[in-house]
Structure formats: structure tokens, C-alpha cells
C-alpha positions as MATLAB code, in Angstrom:
seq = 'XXXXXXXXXXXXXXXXXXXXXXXXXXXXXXXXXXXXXXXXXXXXXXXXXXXXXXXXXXXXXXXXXXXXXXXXXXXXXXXXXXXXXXXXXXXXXXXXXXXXXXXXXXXXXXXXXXXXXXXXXXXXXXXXXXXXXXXXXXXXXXXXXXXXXXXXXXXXXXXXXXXXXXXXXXXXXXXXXXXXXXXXXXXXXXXXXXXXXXXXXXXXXXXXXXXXXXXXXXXXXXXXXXXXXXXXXXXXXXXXXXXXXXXXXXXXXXXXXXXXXXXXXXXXXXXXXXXXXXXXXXXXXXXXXXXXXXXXXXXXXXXXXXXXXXXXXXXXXXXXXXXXXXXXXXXXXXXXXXXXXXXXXXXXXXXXXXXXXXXXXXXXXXXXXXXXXXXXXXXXXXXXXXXXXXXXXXXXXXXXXXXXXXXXXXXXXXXXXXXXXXXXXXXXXXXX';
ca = [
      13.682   35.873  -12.717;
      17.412   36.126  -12.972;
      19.707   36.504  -15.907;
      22.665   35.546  -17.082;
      25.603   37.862  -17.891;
      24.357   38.389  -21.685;
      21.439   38.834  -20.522;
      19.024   35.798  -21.594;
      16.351   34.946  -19.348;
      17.942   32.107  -16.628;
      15.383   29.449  -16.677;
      13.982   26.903  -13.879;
      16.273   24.312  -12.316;
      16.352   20.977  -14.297;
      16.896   17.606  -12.767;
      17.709   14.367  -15.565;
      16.034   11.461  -14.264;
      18.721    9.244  -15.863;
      21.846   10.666  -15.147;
      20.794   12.861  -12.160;
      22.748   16.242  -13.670;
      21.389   19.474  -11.951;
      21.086   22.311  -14.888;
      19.561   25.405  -15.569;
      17.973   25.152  -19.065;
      16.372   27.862  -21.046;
      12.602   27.268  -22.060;
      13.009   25.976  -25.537;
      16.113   23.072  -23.924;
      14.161   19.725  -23.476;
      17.082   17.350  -23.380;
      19.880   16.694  -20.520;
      23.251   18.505  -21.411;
      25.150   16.177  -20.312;
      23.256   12.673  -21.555;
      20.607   14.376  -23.982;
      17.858   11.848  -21.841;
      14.782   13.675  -22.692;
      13.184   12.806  -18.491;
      13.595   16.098  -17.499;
      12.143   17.245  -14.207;
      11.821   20.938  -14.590;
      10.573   23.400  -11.860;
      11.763   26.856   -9.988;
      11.310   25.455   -6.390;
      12.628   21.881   -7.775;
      15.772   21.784   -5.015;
      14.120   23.484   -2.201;
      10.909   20.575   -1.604;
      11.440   17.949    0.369;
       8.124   16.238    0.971;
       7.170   13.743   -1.040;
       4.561   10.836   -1.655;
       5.235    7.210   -3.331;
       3.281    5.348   -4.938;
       3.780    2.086   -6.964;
       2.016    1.693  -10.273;
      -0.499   -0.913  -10.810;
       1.179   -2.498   -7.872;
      -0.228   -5.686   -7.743;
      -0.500   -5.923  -11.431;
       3.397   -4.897  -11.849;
       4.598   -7.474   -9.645;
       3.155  -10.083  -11.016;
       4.416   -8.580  -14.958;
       7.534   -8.701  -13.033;
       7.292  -12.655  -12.187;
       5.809  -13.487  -15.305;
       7.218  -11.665  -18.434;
       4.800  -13.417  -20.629;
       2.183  -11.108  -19.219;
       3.860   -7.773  -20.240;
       2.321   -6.518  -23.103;
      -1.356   -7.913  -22.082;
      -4.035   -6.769  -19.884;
      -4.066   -8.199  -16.213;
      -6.318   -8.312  -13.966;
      -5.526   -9.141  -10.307;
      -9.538  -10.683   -8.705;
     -10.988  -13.215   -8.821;
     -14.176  -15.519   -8.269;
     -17.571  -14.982  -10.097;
     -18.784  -12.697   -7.643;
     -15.388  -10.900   -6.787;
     -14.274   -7.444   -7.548;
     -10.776   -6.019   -8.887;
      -8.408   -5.765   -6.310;
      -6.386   -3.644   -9.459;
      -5.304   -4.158  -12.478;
      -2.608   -3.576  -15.199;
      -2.644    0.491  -17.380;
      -3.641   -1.686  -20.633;
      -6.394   -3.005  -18.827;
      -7.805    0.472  -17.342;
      -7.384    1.736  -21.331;
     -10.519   -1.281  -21.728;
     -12.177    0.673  -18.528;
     -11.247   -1.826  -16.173;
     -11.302    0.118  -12.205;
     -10.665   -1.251   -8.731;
     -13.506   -2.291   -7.164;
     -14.861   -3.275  -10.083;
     -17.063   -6.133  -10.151;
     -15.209   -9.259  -12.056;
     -17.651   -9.767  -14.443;
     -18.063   -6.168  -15.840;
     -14.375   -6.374  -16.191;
     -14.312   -9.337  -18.247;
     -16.898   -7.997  -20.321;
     -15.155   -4.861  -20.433;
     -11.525   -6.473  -21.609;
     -12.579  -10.344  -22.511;
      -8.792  -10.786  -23.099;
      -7.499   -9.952  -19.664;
      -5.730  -12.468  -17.965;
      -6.995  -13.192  -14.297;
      -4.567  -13.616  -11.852;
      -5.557  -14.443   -8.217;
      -4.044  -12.095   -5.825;
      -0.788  -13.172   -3.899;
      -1.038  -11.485   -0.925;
       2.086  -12.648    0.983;
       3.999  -11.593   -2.378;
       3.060   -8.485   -2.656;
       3.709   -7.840    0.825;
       7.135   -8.677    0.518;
       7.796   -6.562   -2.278;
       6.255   -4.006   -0.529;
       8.947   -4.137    2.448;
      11.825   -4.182   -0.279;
      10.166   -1.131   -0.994;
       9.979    0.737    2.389;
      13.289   -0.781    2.892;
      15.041    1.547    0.290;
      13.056    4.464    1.536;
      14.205    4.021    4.649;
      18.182    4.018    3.506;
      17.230    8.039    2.743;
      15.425    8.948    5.712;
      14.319    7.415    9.015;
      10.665    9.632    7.975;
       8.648    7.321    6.573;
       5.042    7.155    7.119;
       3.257    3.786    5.360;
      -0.367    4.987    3.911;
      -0.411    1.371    2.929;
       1.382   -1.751    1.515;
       2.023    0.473   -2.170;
       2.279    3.876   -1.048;
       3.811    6.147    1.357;
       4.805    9.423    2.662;
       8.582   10.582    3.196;
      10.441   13.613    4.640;
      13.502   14.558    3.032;
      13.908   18.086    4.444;
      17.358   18.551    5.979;
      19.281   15.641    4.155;
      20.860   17.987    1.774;
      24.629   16.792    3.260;
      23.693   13.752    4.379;
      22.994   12.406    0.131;
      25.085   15.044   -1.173;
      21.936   16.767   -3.365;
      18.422   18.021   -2.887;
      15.493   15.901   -1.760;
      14.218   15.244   -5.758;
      17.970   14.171   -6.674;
      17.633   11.454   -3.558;
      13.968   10.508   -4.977;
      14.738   10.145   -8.612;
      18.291    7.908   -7.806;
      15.464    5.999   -5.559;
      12.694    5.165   -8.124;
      15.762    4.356  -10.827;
      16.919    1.628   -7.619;
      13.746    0.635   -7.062;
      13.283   -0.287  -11.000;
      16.462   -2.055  -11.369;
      16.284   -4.329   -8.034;
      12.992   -4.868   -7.362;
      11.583   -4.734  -10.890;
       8.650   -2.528  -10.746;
       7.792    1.419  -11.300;
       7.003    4.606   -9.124;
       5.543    7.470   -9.177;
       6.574   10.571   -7.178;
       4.725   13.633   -6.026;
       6.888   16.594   -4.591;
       5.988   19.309   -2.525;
       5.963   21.245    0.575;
       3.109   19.432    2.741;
       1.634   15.908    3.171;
      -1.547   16.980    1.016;
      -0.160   18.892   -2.318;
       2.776   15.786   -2.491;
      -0.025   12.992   -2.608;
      -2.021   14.876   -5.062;
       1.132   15.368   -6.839;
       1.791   11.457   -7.512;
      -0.948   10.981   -9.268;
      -0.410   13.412  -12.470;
       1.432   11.719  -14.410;
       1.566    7.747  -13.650;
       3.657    5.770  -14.223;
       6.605    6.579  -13.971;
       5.488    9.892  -13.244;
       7.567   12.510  -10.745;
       5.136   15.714  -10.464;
       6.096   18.549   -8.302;
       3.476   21.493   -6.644;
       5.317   24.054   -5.377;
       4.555   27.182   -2.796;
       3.737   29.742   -5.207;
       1.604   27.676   -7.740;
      -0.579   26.347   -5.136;
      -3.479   28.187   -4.813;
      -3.501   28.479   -8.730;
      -3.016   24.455   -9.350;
      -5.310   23.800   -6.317;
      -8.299   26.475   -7.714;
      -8.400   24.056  -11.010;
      -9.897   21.421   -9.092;
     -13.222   19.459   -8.389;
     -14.023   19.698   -4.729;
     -13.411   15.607   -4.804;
      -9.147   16.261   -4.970;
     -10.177   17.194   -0.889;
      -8.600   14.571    0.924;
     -11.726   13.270    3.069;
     -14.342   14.931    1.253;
     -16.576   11.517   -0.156;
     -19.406   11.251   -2.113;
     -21.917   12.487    0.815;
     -19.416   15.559    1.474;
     -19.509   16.387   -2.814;
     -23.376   16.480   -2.653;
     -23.815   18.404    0.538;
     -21.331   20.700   -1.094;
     -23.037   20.511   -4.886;
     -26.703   21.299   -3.044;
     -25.092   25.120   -1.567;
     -23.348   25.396   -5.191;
     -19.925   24.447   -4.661;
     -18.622   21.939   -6.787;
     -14.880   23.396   -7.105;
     -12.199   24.085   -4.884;
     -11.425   27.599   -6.704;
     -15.119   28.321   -4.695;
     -13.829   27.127   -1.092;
     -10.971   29.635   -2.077;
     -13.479   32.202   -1.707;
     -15.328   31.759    1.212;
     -14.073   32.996    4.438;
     -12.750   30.694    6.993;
     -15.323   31.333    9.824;
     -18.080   30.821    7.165;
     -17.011   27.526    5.816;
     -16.830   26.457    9.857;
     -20.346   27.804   10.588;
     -21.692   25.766    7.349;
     -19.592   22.491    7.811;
     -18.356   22.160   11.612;
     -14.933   21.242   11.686;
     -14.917   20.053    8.313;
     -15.510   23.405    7.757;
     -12.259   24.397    8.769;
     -10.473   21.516    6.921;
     -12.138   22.142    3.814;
     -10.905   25.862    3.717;
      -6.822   25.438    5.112;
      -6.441   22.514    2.552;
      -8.426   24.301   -0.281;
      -5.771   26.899    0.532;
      -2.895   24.503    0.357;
      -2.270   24.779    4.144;
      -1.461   21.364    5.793;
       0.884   21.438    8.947;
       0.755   17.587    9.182;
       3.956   15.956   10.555;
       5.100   12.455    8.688;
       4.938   10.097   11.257;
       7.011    6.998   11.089;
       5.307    3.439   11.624;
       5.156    1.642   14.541;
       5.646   -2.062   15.221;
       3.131   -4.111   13.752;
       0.611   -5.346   16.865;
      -0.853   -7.938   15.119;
       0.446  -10.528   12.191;
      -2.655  -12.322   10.303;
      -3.746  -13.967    7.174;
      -6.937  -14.614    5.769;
      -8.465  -15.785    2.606;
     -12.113  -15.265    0.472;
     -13.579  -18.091   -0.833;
     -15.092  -18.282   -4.919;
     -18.320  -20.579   -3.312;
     -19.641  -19.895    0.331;
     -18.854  -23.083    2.546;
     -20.185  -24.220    5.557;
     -18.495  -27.812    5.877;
     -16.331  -27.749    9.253;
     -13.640  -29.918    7.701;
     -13.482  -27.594    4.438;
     -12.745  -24.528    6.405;
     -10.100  -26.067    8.732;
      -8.648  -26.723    5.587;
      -8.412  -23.573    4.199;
      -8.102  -22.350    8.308;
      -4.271  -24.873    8.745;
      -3.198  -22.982    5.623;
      -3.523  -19.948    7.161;
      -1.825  -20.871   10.418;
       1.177  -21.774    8.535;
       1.517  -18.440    6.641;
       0.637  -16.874    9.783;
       3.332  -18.710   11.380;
       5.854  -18.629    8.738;
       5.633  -14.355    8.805;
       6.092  -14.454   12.739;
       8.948  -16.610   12.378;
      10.389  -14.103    9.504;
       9.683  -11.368   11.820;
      11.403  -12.485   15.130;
       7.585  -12.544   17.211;
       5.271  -14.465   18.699;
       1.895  -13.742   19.902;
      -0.007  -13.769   22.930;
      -3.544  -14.036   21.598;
      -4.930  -16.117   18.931;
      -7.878  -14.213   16.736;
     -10.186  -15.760   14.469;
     -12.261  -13.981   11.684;
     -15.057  -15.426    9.891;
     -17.483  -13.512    7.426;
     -20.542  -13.869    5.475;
     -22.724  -11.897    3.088;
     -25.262  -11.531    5.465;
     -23.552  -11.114    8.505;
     -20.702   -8.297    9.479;
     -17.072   -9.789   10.530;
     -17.096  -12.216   13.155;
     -13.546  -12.260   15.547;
     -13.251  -14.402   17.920;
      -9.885  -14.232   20.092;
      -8.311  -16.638   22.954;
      -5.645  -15.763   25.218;
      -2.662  -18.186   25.404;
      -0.509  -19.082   28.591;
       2.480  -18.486   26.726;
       3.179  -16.671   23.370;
       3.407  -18.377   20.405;
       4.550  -18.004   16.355;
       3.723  -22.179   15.904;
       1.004  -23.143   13.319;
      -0.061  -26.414   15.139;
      -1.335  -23.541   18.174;
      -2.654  -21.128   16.186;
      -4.556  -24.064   14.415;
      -5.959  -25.660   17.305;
      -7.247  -22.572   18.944;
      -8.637  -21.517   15.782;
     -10.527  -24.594   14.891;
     -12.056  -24.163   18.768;
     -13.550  -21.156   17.776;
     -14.712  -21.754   14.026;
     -16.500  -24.675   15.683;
     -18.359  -22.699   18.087;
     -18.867  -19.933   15.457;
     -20.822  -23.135   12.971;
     -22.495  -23.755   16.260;
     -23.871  -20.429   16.495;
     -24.979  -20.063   13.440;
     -26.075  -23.590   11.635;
     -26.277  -23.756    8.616;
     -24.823  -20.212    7.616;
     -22.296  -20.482    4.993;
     -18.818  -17.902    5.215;
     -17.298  -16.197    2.203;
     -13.999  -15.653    4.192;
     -11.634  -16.642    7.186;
      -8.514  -15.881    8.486;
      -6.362  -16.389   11.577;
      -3.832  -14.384   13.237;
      -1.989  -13.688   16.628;
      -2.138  -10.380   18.449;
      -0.069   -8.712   21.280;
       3.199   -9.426   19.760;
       6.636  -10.008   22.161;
       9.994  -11.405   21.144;
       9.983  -14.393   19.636;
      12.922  -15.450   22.910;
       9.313  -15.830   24.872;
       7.750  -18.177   22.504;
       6.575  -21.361   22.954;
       8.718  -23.101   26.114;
       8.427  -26.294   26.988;
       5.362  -26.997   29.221;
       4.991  -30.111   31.543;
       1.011  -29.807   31.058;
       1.168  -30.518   27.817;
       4.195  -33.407   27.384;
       3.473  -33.521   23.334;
       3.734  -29.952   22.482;
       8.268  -30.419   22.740;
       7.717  -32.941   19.921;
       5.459  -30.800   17.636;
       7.414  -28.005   18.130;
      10.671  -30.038   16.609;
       8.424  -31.440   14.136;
       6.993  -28.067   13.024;
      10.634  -26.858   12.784;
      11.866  -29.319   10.940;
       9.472  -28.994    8.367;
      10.307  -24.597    8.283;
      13.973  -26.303    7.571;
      12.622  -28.583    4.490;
      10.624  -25.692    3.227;
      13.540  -23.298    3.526;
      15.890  -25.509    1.492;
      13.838  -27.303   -1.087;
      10.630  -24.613   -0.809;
       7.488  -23.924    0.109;
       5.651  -26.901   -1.536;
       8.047  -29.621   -0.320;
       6.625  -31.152    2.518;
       2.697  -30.618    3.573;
       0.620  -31.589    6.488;
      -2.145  -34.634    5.750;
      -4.327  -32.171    7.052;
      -3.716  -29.821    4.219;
      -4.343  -32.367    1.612;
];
């Protein structure tokens, strides 16, 4: 460690999460120089890391806090049905012991004053572009994990921001909380595996950093479960030859853990070690757009589900449109509890992003799915189109079919009415 010139101990860099001032503070300095804000990100390799994992808090949850101030200062729960589980759920309902993947009525039992909030899919989506979108203004590296959470590499943007990668994050999760409403958490490090295990310290809000020379140390204080990929069957395998933390994997020789564990062998002792050469790979173009929905009572009435089934065309519909696509194949899904997902998928002469189409080839196949199996009753359907071209391609006139000009027009005219007035203004008879 370095000193200055009368000779007290330099300490570690210092980042302010507020005002963004670089220092170097002594040990016993917990407050910015220049703002006294006591969010102080301190750590020796702070400016030299440059991968890094996001991850919203509570996502769902959060959005819907954001929507609905009311809900703040209560417990949410985002489920729903009697036989549903937690999709997630608000940090005053996990102090009750509410989990994902909870079943719904545990939770309620759990926190009896949660308030239930049906999940918004489309919603949360959309928020979770705005998202990506503003990670994407720092660096083209962005790899989705999912619609909440993703990696980014900031190496080698130094000039480009005018600071180090954590400056760039922490001016990012302050955007992200003033124009889109909801919090972050950030893990920083040198690979793909220490950053992810980084953003979950200290949610919310949190911004946790791992760096080189602490990583066998941080990484030897863990269960063998912080192993990205190692489940429940991997922990007992693991528990039954006495290993139960990664400090143990630390031990054992590389060509021993192989013999033992096969290639899991291997990944077991370069990430117990810290070692991850991953690459952060940018997403692709979607290939398929969908939308699907899970009932709170089974049904097996035909004219039921095509209810529920036209809803879904038009969502389905409405995101191609928003997207600029069309598809050429129309795929069904059906499910039931005692039955694995059922797809069904039809090609189409000409690509399409119009509701009436996707409808009418749907309801084809849900009728030959009831047909198949009488009297089965499905928990869930959805729709969606699949091998996805520019939306120039969609849907031309076709002298076979002399109506389909006039739904077309009608089907845009009512996108029009919805744009203007929203959403709920004008419906279909067969929606009622």
C-alpha cells in the first residue's frame, strides 16, 4: 500500500454513488468529501473492473409500487389463483417469509396482509426494455440472462464515458431510478461468475464488487450451492464424498475433481477457483413473439378458451406491430396438470403480425387439440408467431381470400382507436 507524502497510509479508491466524486479516503472517512453522501463504494481494484451483472429488485413487485404508490409501504405479492405460486414478491413481504415459487396459499398464511396483484406480463416486459435500453447507451455488450437481469462489459470504455466502468454503472442505476422508477443492484468484477454472485450481497440498491485478489478468499467462504449449475442433486452427490463447501473444491486437484465428476468435474474446480473465461454475448433477434395466459379454474369449454385464445392474438399482434415483424408460422400451446405442453404450429402462405390470423389458425388447432383429448380440461394457453421477417412482407393482399383487405383495414383501424383513446376503447364481440 502506498503513502502519502506525510506518510499516512493511502487508502482504497472511493466512488460516491450520489455525486459520482472519485477519492482516496483513509479507513476511518465514511462520507463523500465533496457532498458528505454516506453511499460510498469503497474498494482497491474499484476503477480497474469492468464486468458487471444487473439485476432489478423485486422486479415485478417494484414496478407495480411504481404504478401504484398506495402499495409502497405494504407487502405485495405478485401470483395469483388458489393453486398458483409466487411469481415474486415485494422485500417487506420476504421479511413475513414469503419466496418465489412459493405456493399462494402458504404465502397468505405467511403475510395475511399482502396485497395480491396478478402479474402484468406485457408491463413488465416493457419496463424491462427501458431497462436494456439504458444499458445499451454504455456499451453495445449486453447479454440478457432474462427480462430483470443481465450481464454487461464495460472494459475499454474508459474514454468513451470519461471514467471507469463503476462510475458508468452507478450514473446508470441513479438514471434508471429517476426515469423508470425502480431500483438495481450491481455486482462488479472481473468475470461473468464472481459479478453475478456479486449482485446479490447487498440488495437493493446494493453495488458489491469481488475483485482479483480477494477471490479465492471470498469464494472459500461459501456453500458449494453459490456454484453456478451445481442443483440440489449436484449438493448431495457432493455432501455424500464430504464436500459441502467451496473452500474444499479449493483443495482438490483439478484432474481429481474430473475423474470424480466428468466434466462437471472440471467446472466445479476453475469456478471454485474464480476462473471463468466466458465472453458476454450480446442478444440476438427475438425468433419468436408469443403470449400466453394460466387460468385460476381448469376449462375445457371451446368457446371459453377462444376467449381467453382472441385476447392473446391481439397482444400477440399488438407486440409484432411495436416491433416492426411479422411471422411466418402460427404456434399454439395448450397445458394441463396431467399432461406436458402441447404446441401445435401451422405454416402460413404469407407472414403475418394480424390478430384476426393468428386467431383463426389458433382456434383450428385448440379444436383439434379438445378433439384429442375430450373431456381434458387446460390450466393454460397461449399463441404466438415464429420465424419472424420484416413486417414490409406482412400480410398482402390475396385474391384467394377477397375478405382478408377489409379485416386488415378494420383491424388497423381499431390499433388507431386504441393508440389514441387506449387499450380498452374499442373491443371485439368476440372478446366480450
Amino acid at each position: 500500500m502506498g503513502t502519502t507524502t506525510d506518510e499516512r497510509p493511502i487508502g482504497p479508491s472511493a466512488l460516491c454513488r450520489d455525486c459520482l466524486t472519485t477519492s482516496t479516503l483513509e479507513a476511518h472517512e465514511t462520507r463523500c468529501p465533496s457532498c458528505h453522501s454516506p453511499r460510498l463504494i469503497k474498494h482497491d481494484e474499484l476503477l480497474q473492473l469492468g464486468v458487471a451483472h444487473l439485476d432489478c429488485d423485486a422486479f415485478y413487485a417494484a414496478v407495480e409500487k411504481r404504478d401504484n404508490p398506495d402499495l409502497n409501504d405494504k407487502p405485495v405479492i405478485i401470483g395469483g389463483g388458489r393453486r398458483g405460486v409466487v411469481s415474486t414478491c415485494c422485500y417487506i413481504a420476504r421479511i413475513h417469509g414469503v419466496h418465489s415459487a412459493m405456493p399462494m396459499f402458504q404465502a397468505t398464511k405467511a403475510c395475511p396482509d399482502a396485497v395480491i396483484v396478478k402479474p402484468d406480463m406485457e408491463k413488465y416486459g416493457r419496463v424491462g426494455r427501458e431497462v436494456r435500453d439504458l444499458m445499451r447507451e454504455l456499451t453495445p455488450l449486453v447479454e440478457p440472462l432474462s427480462i430483470d437481469e443481465a450481464f454487461m462489459d464495460l472494459r475499454g470504455t474508459e474514454r468513451l464515458h470519461g471514467g471507469a466502468p463503476a462510475a458508468s454503472l452507478m450514473r446508470l442505476t441513479n438514471r434508471i431510478e429517476k426515469e423508470i422508477g425502480i431500483t438495481v443492484s450491481i455486482g462488479l468484477s472481473h468475470n461473468k461468475f464472481l459479478a453475478k454472485l456479486a449482485s446479490d450481497l447487498n440488495k437493493p440498491r446494493g453495488f458489491s464488487v469481488i475483485g482479483k485478489a480477494e477471490t479465492l478468499d471470498f469464494l472459500a467462504t461459501l456453500p458449494v450451492g453459490a456454484i453456478w449449475g451445481v442443483g440440489k442433486a449436484m449438493q448431495a452427490r457432493l455432501a455424500r464424498d464430504g464436500i459441502r463447501q467451496v473452500a474444499q473444491l479449493q483443495k482438490i486437484d483439478e484432474s481429481e475433481l474430473a475423474r470424480r465428476y466428468d466434466s462437471m468435474g472440471l467446472r466445479l474446480a476453475r469456478l471454485a477457483r474464480g476462473q471463468d473465461n466466458r465472453k458476454i454475448v450480446p442478444s440476438t433477434a427475438a425468433k419468436s413473439i408469443s403470449s400466453e395466459t394460466t387460468f385460476n379454474e381448469d376449462l375445457s369449454d371451446a368457446k371459453a378458451l377462444e376467449k381467453h385464445l382472441w385476447g392473446l392474438a391481439e397482444k400477440t399482434a399488438k407486440r409484432c406491430k411495436t416491433k416492426g415483424v411479422a411471422g411466418k408460422t402460427v404456434v399454439l400451446k395448450m397445458k394441463a396438470d396431467r399432461l406436458s405442453s402441447l404446441t401445435r404450429n401451422v405454416s402460413l402462405p404469407d407472414p403475418t403480425q394480424l390478430a384476426d390470423v393468428m386467431f383463426d389458425k389458433g382456434r383450428t388447432m385448440m379444436r383439434q387439440v379438445l378433439k384429442e383429448h375430450p373431456g381434458q380440461k387446460f390450466r393454460l394457453i397461449g399463441i404466438g408467431v415464429a420465424g419472424l421477417v420484416d413486417d414490409q412482407l406482412a400480410d398482402p393482399l390475396d385474391l384467394a381470400d377477397p375478405d382478408k383487405g377489409r379485416r386488415k383495414a378494420a383491424e388497423q383501424a381499431m390499433d388507431n382507436l386504441r393508440h389514441k383513446f387506449g387499450d380498452n376503447s374499442i373491443k371485439k364481440g368476440r372478446s366480450l
